[in-house]
N, C-alpha and C positions, 0 to 999 in steps of 0.2 A: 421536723414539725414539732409543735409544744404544745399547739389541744389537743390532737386526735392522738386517742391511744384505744387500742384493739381490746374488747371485751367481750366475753362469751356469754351473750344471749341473743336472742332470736332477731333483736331489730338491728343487730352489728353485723348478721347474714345474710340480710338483704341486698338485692341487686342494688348500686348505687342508683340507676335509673326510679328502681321504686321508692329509694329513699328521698330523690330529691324531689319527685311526683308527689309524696306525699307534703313535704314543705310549700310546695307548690299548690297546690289548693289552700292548705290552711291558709296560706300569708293572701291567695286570691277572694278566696271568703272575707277574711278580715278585712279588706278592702272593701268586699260590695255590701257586707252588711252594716249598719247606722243603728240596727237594733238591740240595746245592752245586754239583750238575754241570749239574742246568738252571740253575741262577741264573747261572753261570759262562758258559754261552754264551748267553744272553741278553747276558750285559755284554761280551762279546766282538762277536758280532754287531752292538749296538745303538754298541758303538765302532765299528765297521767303517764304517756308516751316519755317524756324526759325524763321521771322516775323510773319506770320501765325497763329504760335503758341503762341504768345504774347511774345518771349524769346529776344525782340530788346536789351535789356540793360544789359542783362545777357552775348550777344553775346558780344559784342564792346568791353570785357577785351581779348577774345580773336581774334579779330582781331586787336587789336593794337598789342598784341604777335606776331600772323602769319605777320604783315605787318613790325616789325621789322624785324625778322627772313626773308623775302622775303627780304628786303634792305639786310642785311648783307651776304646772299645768292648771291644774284646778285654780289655786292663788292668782294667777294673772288674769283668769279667764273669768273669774269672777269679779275681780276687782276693774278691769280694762271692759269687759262686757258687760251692758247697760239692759241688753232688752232682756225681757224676763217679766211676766205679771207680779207672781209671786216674790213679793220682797221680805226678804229674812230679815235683814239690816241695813239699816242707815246710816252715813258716817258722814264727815263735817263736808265742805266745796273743797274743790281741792283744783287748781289753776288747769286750764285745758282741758281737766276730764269732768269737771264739772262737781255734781254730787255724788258721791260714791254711793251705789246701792249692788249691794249682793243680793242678787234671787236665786230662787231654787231650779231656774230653769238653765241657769250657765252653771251652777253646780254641779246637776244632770248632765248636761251635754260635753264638759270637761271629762266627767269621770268615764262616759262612756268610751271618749277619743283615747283616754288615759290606759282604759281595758284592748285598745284594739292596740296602742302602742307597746302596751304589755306581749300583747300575743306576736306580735314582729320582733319584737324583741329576744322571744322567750323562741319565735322559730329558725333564729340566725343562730343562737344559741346551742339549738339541738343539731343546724346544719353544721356546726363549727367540732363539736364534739361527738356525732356519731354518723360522719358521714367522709370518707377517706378525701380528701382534697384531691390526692392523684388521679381515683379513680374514676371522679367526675370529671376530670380534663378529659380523660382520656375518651370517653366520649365522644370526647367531640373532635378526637384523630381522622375521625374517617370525614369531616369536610376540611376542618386546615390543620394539617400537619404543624407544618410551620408555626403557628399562632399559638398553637397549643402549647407545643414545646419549649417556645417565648413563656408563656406565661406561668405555667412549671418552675422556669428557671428563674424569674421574676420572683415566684411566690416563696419559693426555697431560702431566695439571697437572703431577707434579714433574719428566719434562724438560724441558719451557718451560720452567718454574723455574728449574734449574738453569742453560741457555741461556741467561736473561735474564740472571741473576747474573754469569756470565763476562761478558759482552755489558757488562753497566754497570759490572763494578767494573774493563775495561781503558779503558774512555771515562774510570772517573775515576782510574787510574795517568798517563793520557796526559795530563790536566790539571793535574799533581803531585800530587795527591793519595796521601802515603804510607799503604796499607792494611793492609800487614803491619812496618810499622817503631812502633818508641815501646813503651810499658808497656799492659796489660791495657786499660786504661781507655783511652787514645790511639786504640787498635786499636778500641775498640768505637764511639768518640766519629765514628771516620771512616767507618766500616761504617754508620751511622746513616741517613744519605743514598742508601745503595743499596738500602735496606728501603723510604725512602720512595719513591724514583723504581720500585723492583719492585711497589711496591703500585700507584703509579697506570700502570703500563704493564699488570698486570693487567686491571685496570679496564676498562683502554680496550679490550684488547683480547676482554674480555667483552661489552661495548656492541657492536665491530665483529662478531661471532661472530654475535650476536642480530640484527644487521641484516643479514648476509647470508643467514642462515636464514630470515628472514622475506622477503625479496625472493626467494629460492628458492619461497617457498612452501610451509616445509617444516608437515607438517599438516593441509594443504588439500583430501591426495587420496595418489591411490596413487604409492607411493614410485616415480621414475624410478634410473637406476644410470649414470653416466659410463662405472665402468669393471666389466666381467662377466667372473667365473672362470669357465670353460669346462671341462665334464666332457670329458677325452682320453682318447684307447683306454689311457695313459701307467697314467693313477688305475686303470683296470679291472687292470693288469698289479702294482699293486703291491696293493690295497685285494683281489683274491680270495687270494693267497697269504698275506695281513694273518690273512683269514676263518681261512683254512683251518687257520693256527699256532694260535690260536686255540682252533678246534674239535680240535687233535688235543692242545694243554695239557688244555683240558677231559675230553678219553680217556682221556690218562694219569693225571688227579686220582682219576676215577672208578675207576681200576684200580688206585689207591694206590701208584705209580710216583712222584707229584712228592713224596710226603712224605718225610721222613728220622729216622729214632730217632737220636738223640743219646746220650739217659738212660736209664738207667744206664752203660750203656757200648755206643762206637759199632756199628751198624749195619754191617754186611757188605756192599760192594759186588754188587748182582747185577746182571750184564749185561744179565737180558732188562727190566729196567725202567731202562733207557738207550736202549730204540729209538726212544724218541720226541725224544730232543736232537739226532741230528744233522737230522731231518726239519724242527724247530720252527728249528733252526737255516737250515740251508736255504733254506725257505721266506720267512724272515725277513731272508734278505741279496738277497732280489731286488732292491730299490733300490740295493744295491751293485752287485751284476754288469750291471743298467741303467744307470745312472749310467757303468759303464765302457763300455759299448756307445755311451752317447752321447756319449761324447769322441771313441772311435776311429771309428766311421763317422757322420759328418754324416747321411747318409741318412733314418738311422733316427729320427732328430730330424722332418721330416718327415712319416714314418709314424704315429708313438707321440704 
């Protein structure tokens, strides 16, 4: 694997069920809310959790992505989107699209889509980096075995790959072998040898996979487990507060709080349909103020 690597705090303790429970509402929120100031602290919050987690430098490749992608989202959306009262500026005819007018209403509604594709972005990111890939298949052993196991073996191939690749072609720099020196052709003529030796180390180590699984046993009977994630009072502390945001996005949908007018011209801030962000919010940074509880008092590490 080459993102996920094991760190000790509290949100890398987690049951992977409650970890991916929690990605799971936030990326479900993100969707049913249209209003910028939930989508706003959603990405706030659900940064809060990625710092948290010690993943600060792991994150910032993908927010310089998202924050491109937000720029050139805005750009198209303003200059291709015509409706809008509010016009900022005016620019010459332009064949097809007519007169260019930017208003402040596809500004608006750019930036808003811009913040929610930040937050999907920003929660693939935390699933990639602190949530074990394994142990979420495994999961899902007890309806297809088989499928799983597939996809396991599926998801593993291209870093072995990669792996092996480095692995053979510093055996054959150590041999002189020049890899990156010479013309197009040179470079490919020497690279040839590392395809063949990555093909039969495949191989082999397909034969070896198949004879351990069969000396395992595996097929023969009901599955055994080395090692067992274990439900902690930890997952109930994060997974009902998970519930609860949740249940009170779905209140405010129903009471038409998460959605936002845009068009024709923007929508009037009203406060009483902001009660439910700092609540969703709130409840949503409990793995952070845990997370800080389990630094400063050991104890509670213990407990939880």
């Amino acid at each position: 694997m080459l993102a996920y690597r094991e760190k000790d705090n509290f949100i890398y303790k987690l049951h992977p069920f409650t970890a991916v429970a929690y990605i799971f509402v936030v990326v479900l929120l993100s969707l049913i809310f249209a209003h910028p100031f939930y989508l706003l602290g959603l990405f706030l919050v659900l940064g809060g959790v990625i710092i948290a987690s010690g993943n600060l430098w792991e994150w910032k490749p993908y927010l310089l992505l998202s924050m491109g992608l937000l720029v050139m989202l805005m750009l198209v959306n303003a200059v291709f989107v015509q409706a809008g009262s509010t016009v900022l500026f005016t620019g010459p005819r332009v064949p097809l699209l007519g007169t260019i007018k930017i208003t402040l209403e596809a500004i608006c509604f750019s930036g808003a889509m811009g913040i929610r594709l930040l937050v999907i972005i920003s929660a693939f990111c935390f699933y990639t980096y602190a949530v074990h890939p394994d142990k979420v298949l495994k999961l899902l052993n007890k309806f297809s075995g088989k499928s799983v196991l597939a996809i396991i073996l599926a998801t593993r191939l291209f870093p072995l790959l990669v792996k092996d690749v480095r692995r053979i072609a510093e055996v054959q720099r150590c041999r002189g072998v020049k890899l990156d020196h010479g013309t197009r052709r040179q470079r490919l003529k020497s690279r040839l040898p590392v395809i063949n030796i990555l093909l039969l180390s495949s191989l082999e180590r397909s034969i070896q996979m198949a004879e351990s699984m069969q000396a395992k046993g595996y097929g023969s009977g009901k599955r055994s487990f080395y090692f067992r994630d274990y439900w902690r009072p930890r997952d109930w502390l994060v997974l009902i507060p998970t519930v609860l945001a949740l249940a009170a996005g779905i209140w405010a949908a129903l009471k038409g709080w998460s959605a936002y007018i845009f068009y024709p011209r923007l929508e009037s801030i009203k406060l009483d349909q902001m009660v439910m962000v700092p609540i969703i919010v709130l409840v949503l940074a409990v793995p952070i103020i845990l997370n800080w509880w389990w630094e400063k008092w050991p104890l509670l590490r213990s407990k939880i």
